[in-house]
C-alpha positions as CSV (number, residue, x, y, z in Angstrom):
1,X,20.9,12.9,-10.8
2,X,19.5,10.5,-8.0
3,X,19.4,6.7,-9.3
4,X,15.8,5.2,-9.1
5,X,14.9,1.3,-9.1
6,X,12.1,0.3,-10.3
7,X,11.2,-2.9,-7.7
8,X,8.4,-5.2,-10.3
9,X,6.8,-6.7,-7.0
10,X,4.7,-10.5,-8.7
11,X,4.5,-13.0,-6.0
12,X,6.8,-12.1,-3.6
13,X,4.4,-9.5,-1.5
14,X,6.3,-9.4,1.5
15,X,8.5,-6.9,3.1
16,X,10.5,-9.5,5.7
17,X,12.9,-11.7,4.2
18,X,12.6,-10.2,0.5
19,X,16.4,-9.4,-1.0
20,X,15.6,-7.9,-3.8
21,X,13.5,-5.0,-1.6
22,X,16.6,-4.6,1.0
23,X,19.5,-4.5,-2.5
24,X,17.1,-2.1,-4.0
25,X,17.0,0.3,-1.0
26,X,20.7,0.0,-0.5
27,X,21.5,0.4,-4.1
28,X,19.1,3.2,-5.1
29,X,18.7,6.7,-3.8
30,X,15.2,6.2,-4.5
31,X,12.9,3.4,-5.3
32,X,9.4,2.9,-7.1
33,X,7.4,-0.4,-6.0
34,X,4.9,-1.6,-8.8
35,X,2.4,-4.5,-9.0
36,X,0.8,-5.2,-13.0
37,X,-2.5,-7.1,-12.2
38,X,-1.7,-9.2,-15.9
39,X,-4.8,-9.9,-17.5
40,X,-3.9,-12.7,-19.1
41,X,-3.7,-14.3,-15.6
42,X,-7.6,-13.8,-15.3
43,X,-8.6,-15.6,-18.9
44,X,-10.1,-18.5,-19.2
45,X,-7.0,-21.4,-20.3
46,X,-7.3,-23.4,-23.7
47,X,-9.2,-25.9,-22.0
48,X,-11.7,-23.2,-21.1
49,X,-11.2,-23.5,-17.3
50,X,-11.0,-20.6,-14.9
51,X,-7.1,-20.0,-14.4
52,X,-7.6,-17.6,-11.6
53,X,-10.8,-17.5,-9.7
54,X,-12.8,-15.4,-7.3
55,X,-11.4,-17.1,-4.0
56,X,-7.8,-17.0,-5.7
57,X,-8.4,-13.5,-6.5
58,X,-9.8,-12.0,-3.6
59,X,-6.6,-13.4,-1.9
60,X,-4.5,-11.5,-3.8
61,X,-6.0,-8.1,-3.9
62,X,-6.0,-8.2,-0.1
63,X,-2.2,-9.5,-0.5
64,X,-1.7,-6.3,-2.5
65,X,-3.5,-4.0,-0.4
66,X,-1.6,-5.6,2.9
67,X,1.7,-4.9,1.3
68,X,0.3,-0.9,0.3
69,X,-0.7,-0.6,3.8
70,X,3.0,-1.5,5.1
71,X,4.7,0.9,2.2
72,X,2.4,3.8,3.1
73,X,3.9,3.4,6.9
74,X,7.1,4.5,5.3
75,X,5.8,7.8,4.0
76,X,5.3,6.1,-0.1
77,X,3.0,3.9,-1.8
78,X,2.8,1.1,-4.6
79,X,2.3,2.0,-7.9
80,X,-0.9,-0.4,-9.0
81,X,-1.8,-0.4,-13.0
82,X,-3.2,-3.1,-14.7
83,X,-1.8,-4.5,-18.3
84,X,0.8,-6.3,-19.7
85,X,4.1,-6.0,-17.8
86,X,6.2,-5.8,-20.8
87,X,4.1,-2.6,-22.1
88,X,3.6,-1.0,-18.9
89,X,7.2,-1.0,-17.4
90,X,9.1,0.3,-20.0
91,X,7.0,3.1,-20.4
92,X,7.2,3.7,-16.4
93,X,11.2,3.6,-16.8
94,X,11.2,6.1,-19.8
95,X,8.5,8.5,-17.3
96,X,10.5,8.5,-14.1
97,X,14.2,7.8,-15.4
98,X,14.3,4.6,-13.9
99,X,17.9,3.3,-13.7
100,X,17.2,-0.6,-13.3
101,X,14.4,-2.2,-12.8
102,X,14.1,-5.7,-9.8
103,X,12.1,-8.4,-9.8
104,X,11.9,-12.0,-8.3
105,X,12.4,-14.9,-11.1
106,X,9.6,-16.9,-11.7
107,X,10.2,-20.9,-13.2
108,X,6.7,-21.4,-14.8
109,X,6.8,-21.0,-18.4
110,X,4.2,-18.1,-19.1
111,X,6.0,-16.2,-15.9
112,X,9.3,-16.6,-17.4
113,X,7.9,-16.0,-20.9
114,X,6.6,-12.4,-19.2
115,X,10.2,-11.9,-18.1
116,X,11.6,-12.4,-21.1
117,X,9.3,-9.6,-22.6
118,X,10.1,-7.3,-19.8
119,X,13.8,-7.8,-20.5
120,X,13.4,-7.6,-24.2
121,X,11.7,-4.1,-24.0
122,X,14.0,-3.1,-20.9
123,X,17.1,-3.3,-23.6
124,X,15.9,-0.9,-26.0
125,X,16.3,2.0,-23.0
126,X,19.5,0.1,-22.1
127,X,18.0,-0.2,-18.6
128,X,18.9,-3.9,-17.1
129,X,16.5,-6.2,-15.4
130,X,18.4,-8.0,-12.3
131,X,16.6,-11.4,-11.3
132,X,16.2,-12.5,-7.5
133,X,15.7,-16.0,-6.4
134,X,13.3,-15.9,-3.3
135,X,11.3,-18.7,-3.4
136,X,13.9,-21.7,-2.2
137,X,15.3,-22.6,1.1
138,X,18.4,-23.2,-0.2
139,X,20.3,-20.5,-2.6
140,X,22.1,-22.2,-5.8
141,X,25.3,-21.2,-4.2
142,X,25.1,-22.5,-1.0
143,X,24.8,-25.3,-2.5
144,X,27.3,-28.3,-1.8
145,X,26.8,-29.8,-5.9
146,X,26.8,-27.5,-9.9
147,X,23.1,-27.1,-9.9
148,X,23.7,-29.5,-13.0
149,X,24.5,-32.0,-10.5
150,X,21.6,-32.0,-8.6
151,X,20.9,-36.0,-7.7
152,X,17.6,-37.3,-9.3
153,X,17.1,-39.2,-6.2
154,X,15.5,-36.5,-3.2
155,X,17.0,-38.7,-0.3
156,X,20.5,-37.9,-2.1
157,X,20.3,-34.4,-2.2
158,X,18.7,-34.5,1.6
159,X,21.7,-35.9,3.0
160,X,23.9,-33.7,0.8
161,X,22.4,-30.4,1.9
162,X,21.5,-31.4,5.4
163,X,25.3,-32.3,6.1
164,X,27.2,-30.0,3.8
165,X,25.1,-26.9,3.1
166,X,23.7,-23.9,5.3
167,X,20.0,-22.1,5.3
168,X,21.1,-18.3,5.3
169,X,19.4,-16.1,7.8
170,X,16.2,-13.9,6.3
171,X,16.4,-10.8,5.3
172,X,15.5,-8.0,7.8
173,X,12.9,-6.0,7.0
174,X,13.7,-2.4,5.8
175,X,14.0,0.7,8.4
176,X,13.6,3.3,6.1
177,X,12.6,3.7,2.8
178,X,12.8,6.5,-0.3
179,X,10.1,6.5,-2.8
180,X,9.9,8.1,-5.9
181,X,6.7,11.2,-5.7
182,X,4.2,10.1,-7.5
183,X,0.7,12.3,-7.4
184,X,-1.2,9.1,-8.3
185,X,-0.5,5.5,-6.9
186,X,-3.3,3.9,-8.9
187,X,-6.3,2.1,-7.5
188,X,-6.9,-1.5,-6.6
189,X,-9.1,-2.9,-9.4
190,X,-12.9,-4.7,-7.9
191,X,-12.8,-8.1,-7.8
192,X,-15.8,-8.4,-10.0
193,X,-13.4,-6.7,-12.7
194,X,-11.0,-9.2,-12.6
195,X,-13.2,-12.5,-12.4
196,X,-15.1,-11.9,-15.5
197,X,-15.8,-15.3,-16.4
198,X,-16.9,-16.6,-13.2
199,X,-20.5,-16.1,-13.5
200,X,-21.7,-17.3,-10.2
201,X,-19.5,-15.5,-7.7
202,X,-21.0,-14.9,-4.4
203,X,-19.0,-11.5,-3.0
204,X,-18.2,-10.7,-0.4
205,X,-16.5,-14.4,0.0
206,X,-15.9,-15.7,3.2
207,X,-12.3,-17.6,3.3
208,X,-10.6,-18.9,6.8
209,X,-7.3,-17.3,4.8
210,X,-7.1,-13.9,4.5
211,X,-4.2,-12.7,1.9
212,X,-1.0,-10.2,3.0
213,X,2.5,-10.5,4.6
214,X,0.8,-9.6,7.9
215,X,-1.8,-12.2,8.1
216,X,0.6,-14.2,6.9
217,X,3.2,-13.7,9.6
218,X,-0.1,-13.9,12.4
219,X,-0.9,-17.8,10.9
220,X,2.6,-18.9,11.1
221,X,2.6,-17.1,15.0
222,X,-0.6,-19.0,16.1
223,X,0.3,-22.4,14.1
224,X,4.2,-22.2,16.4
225,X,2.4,-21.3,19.5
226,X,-0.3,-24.1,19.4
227,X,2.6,-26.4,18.4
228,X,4.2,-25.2,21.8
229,X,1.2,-25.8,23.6
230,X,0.4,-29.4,21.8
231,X,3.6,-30.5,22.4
232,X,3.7,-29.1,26.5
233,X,0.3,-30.7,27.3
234,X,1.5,-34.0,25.7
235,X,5.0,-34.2,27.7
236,X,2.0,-33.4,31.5
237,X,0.1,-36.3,30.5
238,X,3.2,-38.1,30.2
């Protein structure tokens, strides 16, 4: 029987640099990419604000879309349901005979309060969910101190990691990919569904940021090249 990872994709939208996409391909004979829009993440907070609004939200469904538009290049897809990741994984790992599910770990408490759930509910199907770290410049192990010993003081730890530890390389992005068949690869919810209690939202919305790994990659092109050309028409006036 061919081993399938489930890969829980949350804010880590990306195909370049992303570990625990490149371990999953390596380690799996097959793999199943899923996004859970949460809805919890689209109430309104106990202070009654907005905790994810319209602009926040548009960015992230074209995030989403971006990174299903780079998959589908590959010949697959990513699975997109909406609900409570602890309810909706474990009943896609029992479905497709999932044999470990991946995601990145998140620090914020309600994120690593959803993990928690996941794992919980993963354990019942003896099915193991591996955390990723892929949000730090530095990984723990690299570093030159027991994370326990981190200084309080941020000049401390500068000097420390500048002299004694190294920034690994990325992570390539992946040449080939397997997916799971699926008949159905879910829908992108409308924005208006999501951003129910922002009454006053003005679609479409115009942003100067547009969400996905690929518009991401184009900003940080332009921003290096202008920095080129800044720093070339300061040294001719000089």
């Amino acid at each position: 029987m061919s081993k399938k990872i489930l890969v829980w994709f949350r804010n880590d939208l990306r195909l370049h640099d992303n570990e625990m996409l490149v371990e999953a391909i390596a380690k799996s004979d097959e793999i199943l990419p899923v996004f859970c829009f949460d809805p919890r993440q689209f109430e309104l907070t106990r202070y009654k604000s907005i905790k994810t609004g319209a602009i926040r939200t548009q960015f992230l469904l074209e995030s989403v879309e971006d990174l299903r538009k780079s998959f589908q290049k590959f010949g697959g897809d990513i699975l997109v349901v909406e609900g409570k990741p602890e309810e909706l994984l474990p009943n896609l790992v029992k479905k497709y005979e999932i044999s470990e599910v991946y995601h990145h770990r998140e620090v914020a408490s309600e994120e690593t309060e959803v993990s928690t759930g996941v794992e919980d509910a993963l354990w019942k199907f003896s099915v193991n969910l591996k955390h990723f770290i892929g949000h730090t410049l530095y990984n723990k192990e690299d570093l030159p101190f027991p994370v326990k010993d981190i200084p309080d003081v941020f000049s401390q730890f500068k000097k420390k990691t500048e002299r004694d530890a190294i920034v690994k390389p990325c992570v390539l992005t992946p040449e080939q990919i397997n997916f799971v068949q699926l008949e159905d690869w879910g829908s992108l919810p409308a924005i208006t569904d999501l951003v129910v209690n922002e009454l006053s939202i003005d679609l479409p919305i115009n942003t100067e940021f547009k969400g996905g790994e690929n518009e991401a990659l184009k900003h940080l092109h332009d921003f290096l090249n202008d920095g080129e050309e800044l720093a070339l028409a300061n040294t001719t006036l000089k």
